[in-house]
C-alpha positions as CSV (number, residue, x, y, z in Angstrom):
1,X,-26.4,-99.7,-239.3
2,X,-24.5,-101.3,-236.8
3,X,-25.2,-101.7,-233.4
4,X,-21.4,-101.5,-232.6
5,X,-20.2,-99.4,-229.8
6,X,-17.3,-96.8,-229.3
7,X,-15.4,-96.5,-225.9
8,X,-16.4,-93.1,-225.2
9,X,-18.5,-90.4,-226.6
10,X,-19.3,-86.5,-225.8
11,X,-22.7,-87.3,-224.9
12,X,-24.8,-90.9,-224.3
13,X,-28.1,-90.5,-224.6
14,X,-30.5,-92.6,-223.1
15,X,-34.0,-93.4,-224.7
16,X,-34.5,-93.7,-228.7
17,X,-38.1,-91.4,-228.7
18,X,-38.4,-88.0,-230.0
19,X,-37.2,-86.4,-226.9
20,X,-33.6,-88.5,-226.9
21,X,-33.7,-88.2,-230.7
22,X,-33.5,-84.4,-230.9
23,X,-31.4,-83.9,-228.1
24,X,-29.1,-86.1,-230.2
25,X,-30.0,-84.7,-233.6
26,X,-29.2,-80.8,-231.9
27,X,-25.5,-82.7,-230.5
28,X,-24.6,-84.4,-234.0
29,X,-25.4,-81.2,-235.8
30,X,-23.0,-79.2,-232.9
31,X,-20.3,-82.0,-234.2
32,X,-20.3,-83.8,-230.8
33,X,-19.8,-87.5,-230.8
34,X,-23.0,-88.5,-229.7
35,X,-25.0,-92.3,-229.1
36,X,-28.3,-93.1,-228.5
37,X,-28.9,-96.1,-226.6
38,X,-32.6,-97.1,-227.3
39,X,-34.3,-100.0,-225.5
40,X,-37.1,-100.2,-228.4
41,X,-40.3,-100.1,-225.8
42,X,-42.2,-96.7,-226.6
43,X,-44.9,-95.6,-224.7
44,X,-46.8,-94.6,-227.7
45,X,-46.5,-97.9,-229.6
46,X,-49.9,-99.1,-229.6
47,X,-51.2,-95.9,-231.3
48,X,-52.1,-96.2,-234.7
49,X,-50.4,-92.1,-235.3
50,X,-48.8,-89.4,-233.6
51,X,-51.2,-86.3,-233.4
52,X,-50.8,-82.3,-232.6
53,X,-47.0,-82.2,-234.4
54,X,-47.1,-79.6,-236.7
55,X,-46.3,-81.1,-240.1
56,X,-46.4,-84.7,-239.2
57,X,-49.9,-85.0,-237.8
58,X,-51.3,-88.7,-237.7
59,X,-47.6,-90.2,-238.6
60,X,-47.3,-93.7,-237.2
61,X,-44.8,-93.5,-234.1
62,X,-42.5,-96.4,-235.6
63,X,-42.3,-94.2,-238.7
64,X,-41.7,-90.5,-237.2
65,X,-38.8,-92.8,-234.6
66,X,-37.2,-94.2,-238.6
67,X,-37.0,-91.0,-239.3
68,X,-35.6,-89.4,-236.7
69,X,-32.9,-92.0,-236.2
70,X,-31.9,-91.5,-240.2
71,X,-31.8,-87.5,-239.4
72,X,-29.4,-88.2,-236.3
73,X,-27.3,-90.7,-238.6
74,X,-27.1,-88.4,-241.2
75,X,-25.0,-85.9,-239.3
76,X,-22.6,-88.9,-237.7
77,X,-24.5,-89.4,-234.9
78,X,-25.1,-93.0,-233.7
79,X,-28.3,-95.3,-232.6
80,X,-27.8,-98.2,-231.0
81,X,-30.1,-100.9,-230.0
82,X,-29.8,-102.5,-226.2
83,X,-31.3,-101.8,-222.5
84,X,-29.3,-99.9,-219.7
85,X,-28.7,-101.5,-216.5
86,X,-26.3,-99.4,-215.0
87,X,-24.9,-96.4,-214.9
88,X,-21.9,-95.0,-213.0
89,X,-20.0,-91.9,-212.3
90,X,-16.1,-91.9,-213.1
91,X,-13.6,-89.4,-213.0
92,X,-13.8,-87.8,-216.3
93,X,-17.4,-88.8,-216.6
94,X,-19.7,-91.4,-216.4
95,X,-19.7,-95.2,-217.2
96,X,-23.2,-97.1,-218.7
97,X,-23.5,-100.6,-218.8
98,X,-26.0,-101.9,-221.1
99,X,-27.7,-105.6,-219.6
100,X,-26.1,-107.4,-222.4
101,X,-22.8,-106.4,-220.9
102,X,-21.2,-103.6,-223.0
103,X,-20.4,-100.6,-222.0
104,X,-19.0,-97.2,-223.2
105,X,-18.2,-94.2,-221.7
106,X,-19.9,-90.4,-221.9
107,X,-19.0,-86.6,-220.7
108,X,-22.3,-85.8,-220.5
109,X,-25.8,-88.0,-220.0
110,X,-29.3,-86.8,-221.4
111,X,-32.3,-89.3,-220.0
112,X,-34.9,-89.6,-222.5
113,X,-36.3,-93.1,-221.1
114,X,-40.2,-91.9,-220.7
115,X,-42.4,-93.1,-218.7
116,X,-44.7,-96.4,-217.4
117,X,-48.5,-96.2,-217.5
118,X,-49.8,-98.1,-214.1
119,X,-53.6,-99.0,-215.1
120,X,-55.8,-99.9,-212.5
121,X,-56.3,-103.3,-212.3
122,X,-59.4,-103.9,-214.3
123,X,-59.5,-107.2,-217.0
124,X,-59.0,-106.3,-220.5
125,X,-57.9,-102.4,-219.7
126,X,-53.9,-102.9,-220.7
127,X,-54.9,-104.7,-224.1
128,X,-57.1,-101.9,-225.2
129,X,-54.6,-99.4,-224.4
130,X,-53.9,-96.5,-227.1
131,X,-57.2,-98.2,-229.2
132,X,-60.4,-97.3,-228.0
133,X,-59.2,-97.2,-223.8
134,X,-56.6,-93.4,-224.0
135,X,-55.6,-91.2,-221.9
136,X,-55.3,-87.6,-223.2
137,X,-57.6,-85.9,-225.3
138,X,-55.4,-83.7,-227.6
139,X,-54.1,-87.3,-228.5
140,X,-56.9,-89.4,-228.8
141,X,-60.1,-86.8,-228.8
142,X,-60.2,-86.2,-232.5
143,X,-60.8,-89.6,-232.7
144,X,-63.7,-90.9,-230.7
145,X,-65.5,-87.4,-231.5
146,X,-68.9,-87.5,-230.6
147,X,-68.8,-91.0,-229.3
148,X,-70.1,-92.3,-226.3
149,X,-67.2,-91.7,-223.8
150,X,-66.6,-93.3,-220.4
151,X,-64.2,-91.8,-218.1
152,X,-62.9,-94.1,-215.0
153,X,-62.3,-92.8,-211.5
154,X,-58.9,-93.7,-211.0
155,X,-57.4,-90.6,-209.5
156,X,-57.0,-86.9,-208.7
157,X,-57.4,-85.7,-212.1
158,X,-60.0,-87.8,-213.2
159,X,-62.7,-85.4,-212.4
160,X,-60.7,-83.1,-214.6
161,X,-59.9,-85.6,-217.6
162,X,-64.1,-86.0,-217.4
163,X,-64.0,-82.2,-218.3
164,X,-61.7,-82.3,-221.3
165,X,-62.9,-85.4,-222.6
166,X,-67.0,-83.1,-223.0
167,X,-65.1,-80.7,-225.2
168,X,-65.0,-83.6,-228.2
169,X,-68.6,-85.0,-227.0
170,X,-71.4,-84.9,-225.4
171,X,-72.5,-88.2,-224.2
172,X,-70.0,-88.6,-221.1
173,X,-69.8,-90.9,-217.9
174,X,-67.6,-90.3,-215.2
175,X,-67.6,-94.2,-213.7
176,X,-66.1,-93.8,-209.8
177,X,-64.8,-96.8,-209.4
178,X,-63.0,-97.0,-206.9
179,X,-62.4,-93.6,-206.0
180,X,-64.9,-91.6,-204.2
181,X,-68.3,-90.6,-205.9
182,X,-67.8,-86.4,-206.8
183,X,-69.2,-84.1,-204.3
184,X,-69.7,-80.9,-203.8
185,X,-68.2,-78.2,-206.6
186,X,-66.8,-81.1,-208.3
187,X,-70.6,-82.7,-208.3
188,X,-72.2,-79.7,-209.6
189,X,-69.4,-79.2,-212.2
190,X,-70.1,-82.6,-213.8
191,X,-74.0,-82.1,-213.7
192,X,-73.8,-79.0,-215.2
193,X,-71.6,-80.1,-218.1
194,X,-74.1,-83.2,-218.5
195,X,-71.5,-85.6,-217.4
196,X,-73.6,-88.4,-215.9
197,X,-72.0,-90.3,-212.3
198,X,-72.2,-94.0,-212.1
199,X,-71.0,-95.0,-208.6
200,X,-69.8,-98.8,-208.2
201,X,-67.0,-100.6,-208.9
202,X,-66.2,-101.3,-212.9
203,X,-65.7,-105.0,-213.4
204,X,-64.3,-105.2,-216.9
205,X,-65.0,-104.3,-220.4
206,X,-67.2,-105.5,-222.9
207,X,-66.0,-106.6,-226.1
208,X,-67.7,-107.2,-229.6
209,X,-65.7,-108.0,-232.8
210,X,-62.5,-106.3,-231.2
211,X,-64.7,-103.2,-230.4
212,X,-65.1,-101.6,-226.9
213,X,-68.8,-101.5,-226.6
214,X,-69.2,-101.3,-223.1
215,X,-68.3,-101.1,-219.5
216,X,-69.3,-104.1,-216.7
217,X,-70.2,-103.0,-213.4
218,X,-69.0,-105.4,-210.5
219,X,-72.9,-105.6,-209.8
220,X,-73.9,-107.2,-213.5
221,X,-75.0,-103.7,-214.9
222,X,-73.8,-103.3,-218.5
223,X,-73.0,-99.7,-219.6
224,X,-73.1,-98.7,-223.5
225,X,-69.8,-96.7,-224.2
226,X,-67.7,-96.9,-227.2
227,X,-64.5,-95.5,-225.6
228,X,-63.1,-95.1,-221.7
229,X,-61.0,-92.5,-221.2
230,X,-58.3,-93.2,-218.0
231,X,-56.2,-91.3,-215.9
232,X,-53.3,-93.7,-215.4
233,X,-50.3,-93.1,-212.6
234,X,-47.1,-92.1,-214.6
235,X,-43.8,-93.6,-213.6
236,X,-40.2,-92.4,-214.6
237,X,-38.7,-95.1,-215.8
238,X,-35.1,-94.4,-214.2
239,X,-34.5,-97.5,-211.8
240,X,-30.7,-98.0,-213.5
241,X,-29.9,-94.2,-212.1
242,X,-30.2,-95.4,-208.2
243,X,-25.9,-95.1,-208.0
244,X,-25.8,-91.6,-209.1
245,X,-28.7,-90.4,-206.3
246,X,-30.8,-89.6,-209.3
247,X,-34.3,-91.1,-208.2
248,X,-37.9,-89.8,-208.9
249,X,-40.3,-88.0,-207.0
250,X,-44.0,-87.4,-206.3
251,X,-44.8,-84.8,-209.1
252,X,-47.0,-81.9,-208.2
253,X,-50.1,-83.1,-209.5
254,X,-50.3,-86.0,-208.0
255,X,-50.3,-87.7,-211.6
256,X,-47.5,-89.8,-210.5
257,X,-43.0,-89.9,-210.3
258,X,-40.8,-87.5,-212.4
259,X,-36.9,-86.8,-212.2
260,X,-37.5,-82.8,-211.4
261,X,-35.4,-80.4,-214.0
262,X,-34.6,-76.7,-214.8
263,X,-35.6,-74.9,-217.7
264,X,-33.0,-76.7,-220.0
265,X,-33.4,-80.6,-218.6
266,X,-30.4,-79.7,-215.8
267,X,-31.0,-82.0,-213.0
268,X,-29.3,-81.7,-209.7
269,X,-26.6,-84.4,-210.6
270,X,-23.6,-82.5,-212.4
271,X,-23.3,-83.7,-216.1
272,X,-27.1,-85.0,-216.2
273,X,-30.0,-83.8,-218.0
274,X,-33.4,-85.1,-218.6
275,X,-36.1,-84.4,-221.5
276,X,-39.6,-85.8,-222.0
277,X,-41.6,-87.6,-219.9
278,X,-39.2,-88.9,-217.5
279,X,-39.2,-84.8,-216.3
280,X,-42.3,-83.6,-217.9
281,X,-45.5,-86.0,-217.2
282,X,-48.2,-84.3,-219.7
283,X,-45.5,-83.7,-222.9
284,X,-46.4,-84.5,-225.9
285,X,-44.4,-85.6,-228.4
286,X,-43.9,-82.1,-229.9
287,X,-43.2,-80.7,-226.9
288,X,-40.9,-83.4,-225.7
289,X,-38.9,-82.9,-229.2
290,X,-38.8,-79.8,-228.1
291,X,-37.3,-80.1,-224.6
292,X,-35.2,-82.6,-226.3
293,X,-33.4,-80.1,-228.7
294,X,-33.0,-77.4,-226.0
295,X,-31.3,-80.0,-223.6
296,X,-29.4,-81.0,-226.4
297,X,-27.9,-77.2,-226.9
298,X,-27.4,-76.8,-223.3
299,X,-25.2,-79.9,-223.0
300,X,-23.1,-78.5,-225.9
301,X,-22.9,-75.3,-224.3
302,X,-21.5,-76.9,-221.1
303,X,-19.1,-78.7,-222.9
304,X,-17.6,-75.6,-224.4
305,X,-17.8,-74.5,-221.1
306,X,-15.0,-76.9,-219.8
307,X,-13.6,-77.2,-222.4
308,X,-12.2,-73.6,-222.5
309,X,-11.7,-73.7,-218.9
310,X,-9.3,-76.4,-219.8
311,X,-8.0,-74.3,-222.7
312,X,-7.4,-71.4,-220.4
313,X,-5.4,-73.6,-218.0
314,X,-3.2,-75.5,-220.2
315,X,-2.5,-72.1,-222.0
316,X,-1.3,-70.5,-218.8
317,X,0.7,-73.4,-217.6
318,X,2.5,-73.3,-221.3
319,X,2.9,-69.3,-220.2
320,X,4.4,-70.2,-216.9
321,X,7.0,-72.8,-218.0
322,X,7.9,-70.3,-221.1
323,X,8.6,-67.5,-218.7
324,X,10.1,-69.6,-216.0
325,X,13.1,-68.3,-214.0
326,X,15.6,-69.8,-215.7
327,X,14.6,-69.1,-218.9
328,X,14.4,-65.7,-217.9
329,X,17.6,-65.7,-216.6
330,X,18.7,-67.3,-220.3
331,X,16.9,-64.3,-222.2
332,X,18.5,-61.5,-219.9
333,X,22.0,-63.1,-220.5
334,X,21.4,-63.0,-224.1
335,X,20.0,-59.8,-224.7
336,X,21.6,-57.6,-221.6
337,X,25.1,-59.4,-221.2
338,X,26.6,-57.6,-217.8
339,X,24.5,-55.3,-218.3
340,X,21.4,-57.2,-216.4
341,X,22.9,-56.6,-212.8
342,X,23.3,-53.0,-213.1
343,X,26.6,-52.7,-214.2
């Protein structure tokens, strides 16, 4: 397929993952014109499959994005390989720029650009990200069932991810880090889940055959674990979106930067919506599919929206040259003679 752009589409979307491929798939099947502009870096890449989507459970994620892109083709739709920098309101619209300097131009945006992990700064955390170091347990807890899980203090919900993470074992360490050693509720939470605390800094991990097998203090203290479990700061990725006042903020949870949304992915910037992590931090990639397909059907319904405003208008401007004066005057001759000034 090629990678050729048009000048101007219904809808651009931004972001090639399942949230930017439904939204697209729900547009192309509406019969908008419709692009997706994917950069190819997926959050989930290093997973080995995509878990907790009904039907497709344990797909690989490079398969499940083939797929979707051949659904979105299939109904004229268009993906497109490049990376964003820029993007700009115009009259009629808005105007992206992709780095490689194309461009095209869209009635409507949907963001679907996910998200950046932020790790803490420990050696050999990022490389054995998505393997046996995860995040989220309906993702990754299957997996390391009954295994002997760490879990590293490395924010506010890490006391919380310690929780989760005892549902799918039973041999658990919450490591503090550098974040303050649990007290009170959150103390006697832990102990009475048989989570064990290990206060001290972790230095790195320790490695065996390309297998986690444990976690290095910063004093020299070795601790057995087969998997580490961390709570890692989430970042919109939306830096090209600075010109349109679109910027990210502190989500609630304190879990990290989100582009805040309505119901449908409507952002406060008229003709923008978002879908997927870039608005919802904790989606998965069912439930960002999801938001993807109803953001997709509300950008359609805006369309039709104008465009039978516009309808409406050029209708009654056709009226009001139709029934002008003088061709009033023309029909009154013609049908009344004399007649027409009361004679």
């Amino acid at each position: 397929m090629t990678d050729e752009l048009a000048n101007a589409y219904d809808v651009v979307v931004i972001g090639g993952g399942a949230a930017g491929l439904s939204g697209a798939l729900m547009l192309a099947r509406a019969r908008r014109s419709v692009v997706v502009i994917d950069a190819g870096a997926p959050r989930n890449a290093p997973a080995s499959g995509v878990h907790g989507l009904l039907a497709r459970d344990g797909i690989p994620p490079a398969e499940l994005v083939e797929r979707g892109r051949a659904e979105v083709r299939g109904y004229g739709g268009q993906v497109v390989s490049g990376e964003v920098g820029a993007v700009a309101r115009e009259d009629t619209g808005f105007r992206v720029t992709l780095t490689d300097g194309r461009s095209v131009r869209a009635l409507r945006l949907l963001l679907a650009t996910g998200l950046v992990d932020e790790l803490p700064d420990v050696p050999g955390l990022r490389s054995r990200w998505g393997r046996d170091v995860v995040h989220c347990p309906y993702c990754h807890g299957w997996e390391i069932r009954d295994q002997a899980i760490g879990v590293l203090g490395s924010g506010p919900l890490s006391v919380h991810q310690a929780m989760l993470f005892r549902q799918w074992s039973e041999d658990v360490t919450f490591f503090s880090h550098t974040s303050p050693v649990p007290t009170g509720e959150e103390a006697e939470q832990l102990a009475a889940r048989g989570i064990r605390v290990v206060d001290g800094e972790v230095a790195s991990l320790e490695l065996v055959e390309d297998r986690l097998v444990g976690v290095r203090l910063r004093d020299g203290d070795v601790v057995k674990r087969e998997a580490l479990a961390v709570a890692s700061r989430m970042v919109a990725r939306t830096g090209f979106l600075a010109a349109l006042g679109l910027r990210p903020v502190e989500h609630p949870s304190g879990a990290g930067e989100h582009i805040p949304s309505d119901a449908t992915g409507r952002t406060d910037v008229p003709g923008v919506w978002v879908a997927g992590n870039v608005t919802d931090l904790s989606a998965q990639v069912g439930a960002a599919a999801a938001a993807g397909a109803t953001a997709g059907a509300h950008i359609n319904a805006d369309l039709i929206t104008e465009e039978t405003r516009q309808a409406v208008a050029a209708a009654r401007a056709r009226d009001e040259v139709a029934f002008s004066a003088e061709v009033e005057s023309r029909v009154c001759e013609a049908v009344l003679g004399d007649r027409r000034h009361g004679l």
